[in-house]
TIRO-2110 file (N, C-alpha, C; in Angstrom, 1 decimal):
// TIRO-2110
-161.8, -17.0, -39.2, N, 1, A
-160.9, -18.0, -39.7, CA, 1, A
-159.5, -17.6, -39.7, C, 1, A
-158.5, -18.2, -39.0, N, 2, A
-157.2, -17.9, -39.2, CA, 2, A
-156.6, -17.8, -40.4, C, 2, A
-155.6, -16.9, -40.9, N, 3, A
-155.1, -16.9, -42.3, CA, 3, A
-153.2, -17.5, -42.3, C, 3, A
-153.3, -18.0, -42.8, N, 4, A
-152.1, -19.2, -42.9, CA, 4, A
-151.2, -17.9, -43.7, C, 4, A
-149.9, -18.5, -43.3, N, 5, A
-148.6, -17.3, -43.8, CA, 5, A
-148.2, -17.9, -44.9, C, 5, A
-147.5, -16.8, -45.8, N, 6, A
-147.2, -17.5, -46.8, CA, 6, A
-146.4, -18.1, -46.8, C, 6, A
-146.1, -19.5, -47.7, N, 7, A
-145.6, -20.6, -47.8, CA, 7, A
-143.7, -19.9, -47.9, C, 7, A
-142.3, -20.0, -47.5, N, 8, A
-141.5, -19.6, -47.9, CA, 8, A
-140.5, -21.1, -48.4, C, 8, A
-140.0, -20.3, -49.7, N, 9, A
-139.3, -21.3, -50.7, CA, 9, A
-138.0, -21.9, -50.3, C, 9, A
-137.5, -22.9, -50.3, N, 10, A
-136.4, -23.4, -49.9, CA, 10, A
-134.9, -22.2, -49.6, C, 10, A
-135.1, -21.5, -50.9, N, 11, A
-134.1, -20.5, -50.8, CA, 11, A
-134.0, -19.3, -49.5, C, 11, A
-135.6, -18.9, -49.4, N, 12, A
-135.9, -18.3, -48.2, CA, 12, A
-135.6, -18.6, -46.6, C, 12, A
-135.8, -20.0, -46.8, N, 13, A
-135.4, -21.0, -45.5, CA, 13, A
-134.2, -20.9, -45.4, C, 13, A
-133.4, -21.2, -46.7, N, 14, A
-131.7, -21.6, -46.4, CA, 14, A
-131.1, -19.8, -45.7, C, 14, A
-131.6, -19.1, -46.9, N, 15, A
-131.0, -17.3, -46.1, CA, 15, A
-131.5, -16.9, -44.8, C, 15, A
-132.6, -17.4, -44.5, N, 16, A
-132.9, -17.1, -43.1, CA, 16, A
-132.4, -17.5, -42.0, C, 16, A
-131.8, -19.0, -42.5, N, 17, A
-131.2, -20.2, -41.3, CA, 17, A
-129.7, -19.2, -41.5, C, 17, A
-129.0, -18.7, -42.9, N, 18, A
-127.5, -18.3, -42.4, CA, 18, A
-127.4, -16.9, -41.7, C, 18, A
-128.2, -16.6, -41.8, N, 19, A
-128.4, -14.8, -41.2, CA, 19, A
-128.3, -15.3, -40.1, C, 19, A
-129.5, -16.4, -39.4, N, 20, A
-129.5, -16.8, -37.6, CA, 20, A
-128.0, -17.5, -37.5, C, 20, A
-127.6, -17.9, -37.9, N, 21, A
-126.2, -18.3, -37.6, CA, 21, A
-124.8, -17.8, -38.1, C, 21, A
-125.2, -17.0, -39.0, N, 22, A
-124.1, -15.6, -39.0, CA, 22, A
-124.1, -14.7, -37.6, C, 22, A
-125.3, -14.7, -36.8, N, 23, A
-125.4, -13.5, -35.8, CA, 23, A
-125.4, -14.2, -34.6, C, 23, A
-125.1, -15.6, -34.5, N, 24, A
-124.8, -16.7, -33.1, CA, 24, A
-123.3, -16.7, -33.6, C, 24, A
-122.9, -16.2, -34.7, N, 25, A
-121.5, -16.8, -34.6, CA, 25, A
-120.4, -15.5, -34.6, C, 25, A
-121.4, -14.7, -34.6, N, 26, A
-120.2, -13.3, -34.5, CA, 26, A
-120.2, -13.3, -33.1, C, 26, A
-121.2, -13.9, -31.7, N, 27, A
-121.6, -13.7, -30.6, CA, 27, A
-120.5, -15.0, -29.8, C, 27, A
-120.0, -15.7, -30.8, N, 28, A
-119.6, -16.8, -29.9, CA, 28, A
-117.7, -16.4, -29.9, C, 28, A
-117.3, -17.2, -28.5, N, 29, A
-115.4, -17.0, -29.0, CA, 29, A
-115.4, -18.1, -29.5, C, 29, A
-113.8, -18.3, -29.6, N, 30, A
-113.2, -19.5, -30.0, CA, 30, A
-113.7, -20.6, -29.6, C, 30, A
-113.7, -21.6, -30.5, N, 31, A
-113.5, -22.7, -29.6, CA, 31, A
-114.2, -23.7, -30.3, C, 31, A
-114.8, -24.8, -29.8, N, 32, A
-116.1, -25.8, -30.2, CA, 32, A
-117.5, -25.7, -31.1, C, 32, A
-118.0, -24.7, -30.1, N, 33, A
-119.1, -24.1, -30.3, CA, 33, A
-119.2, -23.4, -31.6, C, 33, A
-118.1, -22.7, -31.7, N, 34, A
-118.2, -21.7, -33.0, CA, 34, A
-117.8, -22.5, -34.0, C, 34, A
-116.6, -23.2, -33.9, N, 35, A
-116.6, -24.1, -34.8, CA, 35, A
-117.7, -25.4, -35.2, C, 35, A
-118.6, -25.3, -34.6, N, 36, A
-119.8, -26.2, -35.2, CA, 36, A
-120.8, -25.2, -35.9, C, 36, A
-120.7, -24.1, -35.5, N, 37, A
-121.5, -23.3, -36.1, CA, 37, A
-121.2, -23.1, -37.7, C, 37, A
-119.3, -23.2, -37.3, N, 38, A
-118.9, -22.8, -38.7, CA, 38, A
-119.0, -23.9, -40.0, C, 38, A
-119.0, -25.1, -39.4, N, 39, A
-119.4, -26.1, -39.9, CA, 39, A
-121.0, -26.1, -40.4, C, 39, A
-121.6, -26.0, -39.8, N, 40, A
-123.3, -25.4, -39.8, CA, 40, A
-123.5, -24.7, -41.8, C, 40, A
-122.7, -23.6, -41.3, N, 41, A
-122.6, -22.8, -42.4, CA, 41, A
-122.0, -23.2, -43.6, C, 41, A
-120.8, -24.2, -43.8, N, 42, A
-120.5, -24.4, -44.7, CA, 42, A
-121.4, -25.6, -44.9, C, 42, A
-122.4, -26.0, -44.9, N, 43, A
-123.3, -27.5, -44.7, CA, 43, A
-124.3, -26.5, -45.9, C, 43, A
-124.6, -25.6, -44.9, N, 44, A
-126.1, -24.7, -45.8, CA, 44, A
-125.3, -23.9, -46.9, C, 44, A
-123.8, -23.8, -47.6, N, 45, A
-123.6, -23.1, -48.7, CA, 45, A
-124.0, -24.6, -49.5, C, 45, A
-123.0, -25.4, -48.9, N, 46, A
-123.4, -26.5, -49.9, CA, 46, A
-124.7, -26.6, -50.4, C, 46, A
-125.9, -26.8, -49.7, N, 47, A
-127.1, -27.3, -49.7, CA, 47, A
-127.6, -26.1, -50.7, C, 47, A
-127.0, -24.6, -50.4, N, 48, A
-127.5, -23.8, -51.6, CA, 48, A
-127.1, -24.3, -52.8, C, 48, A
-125.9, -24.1, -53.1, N, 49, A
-124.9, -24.8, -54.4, CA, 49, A
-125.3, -25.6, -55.1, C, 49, A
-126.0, -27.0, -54.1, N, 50, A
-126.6, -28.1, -54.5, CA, 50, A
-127.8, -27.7, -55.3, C, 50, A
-128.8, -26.5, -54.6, N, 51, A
-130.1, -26.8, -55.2, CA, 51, A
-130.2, -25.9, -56.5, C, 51, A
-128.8, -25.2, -56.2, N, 52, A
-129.0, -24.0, -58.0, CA, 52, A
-129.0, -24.9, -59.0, C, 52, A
-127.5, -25.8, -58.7, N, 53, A
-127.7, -26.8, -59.5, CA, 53, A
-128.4, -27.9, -60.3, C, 53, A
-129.3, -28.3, -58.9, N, 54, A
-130.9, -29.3, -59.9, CA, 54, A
-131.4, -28.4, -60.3, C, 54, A
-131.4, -26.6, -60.2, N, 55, A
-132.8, -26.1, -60.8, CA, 55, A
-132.5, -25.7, -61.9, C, 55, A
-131.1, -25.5, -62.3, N, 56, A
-130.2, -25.5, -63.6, CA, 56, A
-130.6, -26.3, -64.4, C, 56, A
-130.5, -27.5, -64.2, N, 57, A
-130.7, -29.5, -64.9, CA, 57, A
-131.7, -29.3, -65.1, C, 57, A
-132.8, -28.6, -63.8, N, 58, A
-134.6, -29.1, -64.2, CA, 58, A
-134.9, -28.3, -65.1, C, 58, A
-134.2, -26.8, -65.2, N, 59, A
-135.0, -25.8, -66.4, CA, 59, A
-134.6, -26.7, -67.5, C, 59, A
-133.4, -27.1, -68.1, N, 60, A
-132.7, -28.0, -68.7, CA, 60, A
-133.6, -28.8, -69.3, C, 60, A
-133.5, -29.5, -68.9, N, 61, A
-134.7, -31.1, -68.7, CA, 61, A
-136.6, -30.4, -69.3, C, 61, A
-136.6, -29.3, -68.5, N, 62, A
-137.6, -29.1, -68.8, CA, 62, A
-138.2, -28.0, -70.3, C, 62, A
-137.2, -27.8, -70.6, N, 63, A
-137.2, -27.0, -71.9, CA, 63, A
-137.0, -27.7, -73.0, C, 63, A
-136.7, -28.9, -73.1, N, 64, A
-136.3, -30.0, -74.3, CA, 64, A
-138.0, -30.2, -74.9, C, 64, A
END
């Protein structure tokens, strides 16, 4: 029976996606390219930022 990997948590996904595009973007020059990348990256701080914050609200919410 094949054994399934473990499940990884949103947080795990987001640090894994900026490491791979920390290391395409030290590799790229100027220009377009890198600038989408860099855009890329400021997309996934937000989306971190975002989720500290509902899990802040939900402990919140969930401790009442």
């Amino acid at each position: 029976m094949r054994r399934r990997s473990e499940p990884h948590t949103f947080e795990q996904r987001l640090e894994a996606q900026r490491l791979r595009l920390e290391d395409e973007l030290s590799r790229l020059p100027d220009g377009g390219p890198r600038d989408a990348v860099l855009a890329r990256l400021e997309q996934l701080q937000s989306a971190a930022e975002m989720h500290d914050f509902l899990m802040v609200r939900e402990a919140a919410v969930a401790s009442r």
